[in-house]
N, C-alpha and C positions, 0 to 999 in steps of 0.2 A: 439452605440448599447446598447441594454438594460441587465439588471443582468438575466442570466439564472439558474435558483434553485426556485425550488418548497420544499415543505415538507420533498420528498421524493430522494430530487435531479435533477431529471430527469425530465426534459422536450422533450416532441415527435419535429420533426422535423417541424411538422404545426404548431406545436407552436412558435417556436422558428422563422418560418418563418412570423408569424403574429405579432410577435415582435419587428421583423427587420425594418427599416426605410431608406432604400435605393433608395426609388423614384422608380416613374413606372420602373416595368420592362417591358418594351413590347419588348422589342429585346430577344429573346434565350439566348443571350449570358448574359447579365443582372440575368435571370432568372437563368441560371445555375452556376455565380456566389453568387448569392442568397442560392440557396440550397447550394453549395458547402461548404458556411461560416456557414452555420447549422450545414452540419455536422462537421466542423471542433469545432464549441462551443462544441458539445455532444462529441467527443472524450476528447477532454480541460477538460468538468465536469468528466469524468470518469478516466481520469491522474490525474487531482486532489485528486477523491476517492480514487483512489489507493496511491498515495503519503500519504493519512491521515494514510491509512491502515497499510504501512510500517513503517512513525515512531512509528504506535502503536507498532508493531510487535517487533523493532528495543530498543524499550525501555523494555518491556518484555525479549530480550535478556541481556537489562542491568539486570537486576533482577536475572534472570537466574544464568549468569557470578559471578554478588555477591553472591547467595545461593550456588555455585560451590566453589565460594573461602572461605565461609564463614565452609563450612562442611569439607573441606581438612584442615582449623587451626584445628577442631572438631577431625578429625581423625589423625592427627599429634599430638594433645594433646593424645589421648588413646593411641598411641603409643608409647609416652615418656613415662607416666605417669603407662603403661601395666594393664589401668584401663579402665571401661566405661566411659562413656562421655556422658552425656546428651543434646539429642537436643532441642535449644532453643524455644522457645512456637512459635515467631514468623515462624519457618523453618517447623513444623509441620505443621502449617496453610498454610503455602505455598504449600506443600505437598500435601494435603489433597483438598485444594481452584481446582487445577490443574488435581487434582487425577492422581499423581502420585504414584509410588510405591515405597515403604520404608519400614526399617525392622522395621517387629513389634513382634520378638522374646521375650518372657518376659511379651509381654503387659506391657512394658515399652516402657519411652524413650529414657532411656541407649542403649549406643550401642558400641561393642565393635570394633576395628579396622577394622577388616572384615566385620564387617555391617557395618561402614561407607563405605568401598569400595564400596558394596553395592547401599546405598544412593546416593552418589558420580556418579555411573554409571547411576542410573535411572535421576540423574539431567543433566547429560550428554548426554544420547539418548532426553530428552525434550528438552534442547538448539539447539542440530541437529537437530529437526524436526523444528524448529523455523527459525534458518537456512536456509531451505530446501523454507518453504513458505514464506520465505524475498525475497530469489533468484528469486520465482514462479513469485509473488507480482512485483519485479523490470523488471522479461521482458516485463508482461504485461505491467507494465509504458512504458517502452520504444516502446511497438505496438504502442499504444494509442498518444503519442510525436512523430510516424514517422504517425499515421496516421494523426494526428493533423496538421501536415508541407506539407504532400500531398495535403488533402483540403481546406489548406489556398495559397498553390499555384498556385491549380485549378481557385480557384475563382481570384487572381491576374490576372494570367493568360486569363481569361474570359472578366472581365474587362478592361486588355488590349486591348484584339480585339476588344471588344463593342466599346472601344474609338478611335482606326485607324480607323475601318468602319464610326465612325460619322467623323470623321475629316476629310478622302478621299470625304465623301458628300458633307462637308462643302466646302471645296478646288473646287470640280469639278461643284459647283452648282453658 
């Protein structure tokens, strides 16, 4: 079979059947394992899309996790030290890149124990929502891998009988 990906990913089902090299189909049953393996490619490209989607997502929570851990040393130091603590240039840009919310009491970027908590919470509700669309992202993988396994069944399946019907003629002829 031939690589199915365009531009844009996605190829329609005539296409993807004009690509195919399965030999006449003039039996039904040929024919509907034909399409079958169509669509079993297009779920395949679109479990793939979604798997790129997740480790993007999945690495973004790495990021996340380390600006969480990076801002609780941040607010563990204001609170030994019973000083502000300034946030580092990179965690402001992170902040701001995402538009998140962060104190900007002062119009600084001192912040004192309680506005880290603060910061700390708005990075926390961003890694849940991240979270939330990893889970969304993994069932859909999982539709798309049980539809994948259906219509590669189907079309087995099709194949099979295309092949006892020719063999029963071949026997009885």
């Amino acid at each position: 079979m031939t690589e199915v990906n365009n531009t844009s990913g996605q190829l329609s089902v005539s296409q993807i059947l004009a690509d195919m090299d399965l030999g006449p189909a003039d039996s039904i049953q040929f024919a509907f394992a034909k399409l079958q393996l169509a669509q079993s490619m297009i779920c395949k490209n679109n479990a793939e899309q979604f798997l790129k989607q997740i480790e993007e997502t999945q690495a973004e929570q790495t990021k996340a996790a380390e600006m969480i851990s990076k801002a609780r040393a941040l607010q563990q130091e204001a609170k030994n030290k019973d000083e502000c603590v300034a946030m580092p240039a990179d965690m402001v840009a992170y902040f701001k890149e995402r538009n998140l919310s962060f104190d900007t009491a002062g119009e600084d970027d001192l912040h004192t124990f309680e506005e880290w908590t603060y910061n700390i919470q708005s990075l926390t509700n961003y890694q849940e929502s991240i979270n939330n669309t990893t889970q969304t992202k993994m069932v859909y993988l999982q539709d798309m891998i049980s539809q994948y396994n259906s219509y590669l069944q189907g079309a087995m399946s099709a194949i099979q009988k295309a092949t006892t019907v020719l063999e029963r003629i071949a026997t009885s002829a």
